[in-house]
C-alpha positions in Angstrom: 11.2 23.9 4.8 8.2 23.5 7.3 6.0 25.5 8.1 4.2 26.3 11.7 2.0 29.5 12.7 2.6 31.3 9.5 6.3 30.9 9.3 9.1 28.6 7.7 11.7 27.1 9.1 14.5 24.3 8.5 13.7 21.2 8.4 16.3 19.3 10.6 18.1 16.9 9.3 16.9 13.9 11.3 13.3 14.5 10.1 14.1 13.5 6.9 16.6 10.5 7.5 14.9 7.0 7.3 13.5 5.3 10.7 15.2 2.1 8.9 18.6 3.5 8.8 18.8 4.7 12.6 16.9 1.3 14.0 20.0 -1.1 13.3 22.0 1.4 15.5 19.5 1.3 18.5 19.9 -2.3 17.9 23.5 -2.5 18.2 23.3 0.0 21.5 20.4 -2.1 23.5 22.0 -5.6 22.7 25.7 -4.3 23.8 24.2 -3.7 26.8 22.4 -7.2 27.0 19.3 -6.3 26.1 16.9 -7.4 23.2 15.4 -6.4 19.9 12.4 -7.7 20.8 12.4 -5.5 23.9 13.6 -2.6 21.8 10.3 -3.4 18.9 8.4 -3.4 22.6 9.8 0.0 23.8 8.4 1.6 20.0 5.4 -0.1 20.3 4.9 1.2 23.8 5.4 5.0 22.6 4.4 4.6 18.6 1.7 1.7 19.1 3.2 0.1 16.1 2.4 -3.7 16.0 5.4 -5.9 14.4 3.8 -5.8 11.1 3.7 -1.9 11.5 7.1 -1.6 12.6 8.3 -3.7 9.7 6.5 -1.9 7.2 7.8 1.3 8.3 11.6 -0.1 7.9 10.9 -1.8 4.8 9.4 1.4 3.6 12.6 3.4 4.7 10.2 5.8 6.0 11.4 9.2 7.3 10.9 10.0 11.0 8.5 12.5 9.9 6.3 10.1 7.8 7.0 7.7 10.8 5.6 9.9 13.4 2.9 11.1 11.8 1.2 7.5 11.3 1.8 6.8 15.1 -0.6 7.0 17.5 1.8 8.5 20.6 1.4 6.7 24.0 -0.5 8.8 26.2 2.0 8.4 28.8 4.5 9.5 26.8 4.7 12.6 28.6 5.9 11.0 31.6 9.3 10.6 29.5 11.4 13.2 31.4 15.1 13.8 31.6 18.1 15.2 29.5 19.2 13.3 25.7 21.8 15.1 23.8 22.1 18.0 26.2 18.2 19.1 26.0 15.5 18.2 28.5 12.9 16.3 26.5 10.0 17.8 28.5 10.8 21.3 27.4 11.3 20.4 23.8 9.2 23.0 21.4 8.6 21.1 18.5 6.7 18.2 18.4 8.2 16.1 16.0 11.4 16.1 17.6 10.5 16.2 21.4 8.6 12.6 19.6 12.1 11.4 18.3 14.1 12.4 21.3 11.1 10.6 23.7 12.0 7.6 21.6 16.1 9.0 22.4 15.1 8.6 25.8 13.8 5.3 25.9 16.7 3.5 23.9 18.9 4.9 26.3 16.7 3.8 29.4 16.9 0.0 27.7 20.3 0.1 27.0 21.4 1.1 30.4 19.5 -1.8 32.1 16.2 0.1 33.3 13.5 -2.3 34.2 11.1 -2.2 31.6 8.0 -1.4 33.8 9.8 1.7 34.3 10.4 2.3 31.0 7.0 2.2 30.0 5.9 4.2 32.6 3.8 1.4 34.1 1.3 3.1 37.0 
């Protein structure tokens, strides 16, 4: 359970799975579509400002998407990440932790689909 404003809630599942078990799939989506892990570790450390040795600790850690989230420093442009991932707009997502996870959503699926990546990180 969570809590928020004086009231408890379930915790979704994805919350608690590792970052480490869920990176080797964006992996596998970006580099079917010709893309790289190095642009994929560029795209998280665009929107979590985690450095390579941040980013490893973090998988070597197997550290929930919670934990993960919590330790990152969100881009400030990350509101600019607009658009629908698994049938919900991510700009109107309520909770923070996973409008933070589906922003990430977002941007794998921008990469993978060939977006330039001046447009993915919302470059001026």
């Amino acid at each position: 359970m969570r809590r928020g404003g004086g009231y408890a809630f379930e915790v979704h599942r994805i919350f608690t799975t590792s970052f480490a078990s869920v990176y080797p799939h964006y992996v596998t989506k970006v580099e079917k579509k010709g893309r790289t892990s190095a642009e994929l570790d560029r795209v998280i450390e665009w929107l979590t400002g985690f450095g390579d040795a941040e980013l490893s600790r973090h998988l070597d850690e197997h550290t929930t998407f919670e934990d993960f989230f919590a330790d990152a420093t969100l881009n400030p442009r990350a509101s600019l990440i607009t658009g629908a991932i698994c049938g919900m707009r991510v700009e109107t997502i309520e909770d923070s932790l996973m409008q933070k996870i589906r922003y990430l959503d977002k941007l794998v699926d921008e990469l993978a689909k060939g977006r330039p990546m001046e447009k993915i990180l919302r470059a001026g």
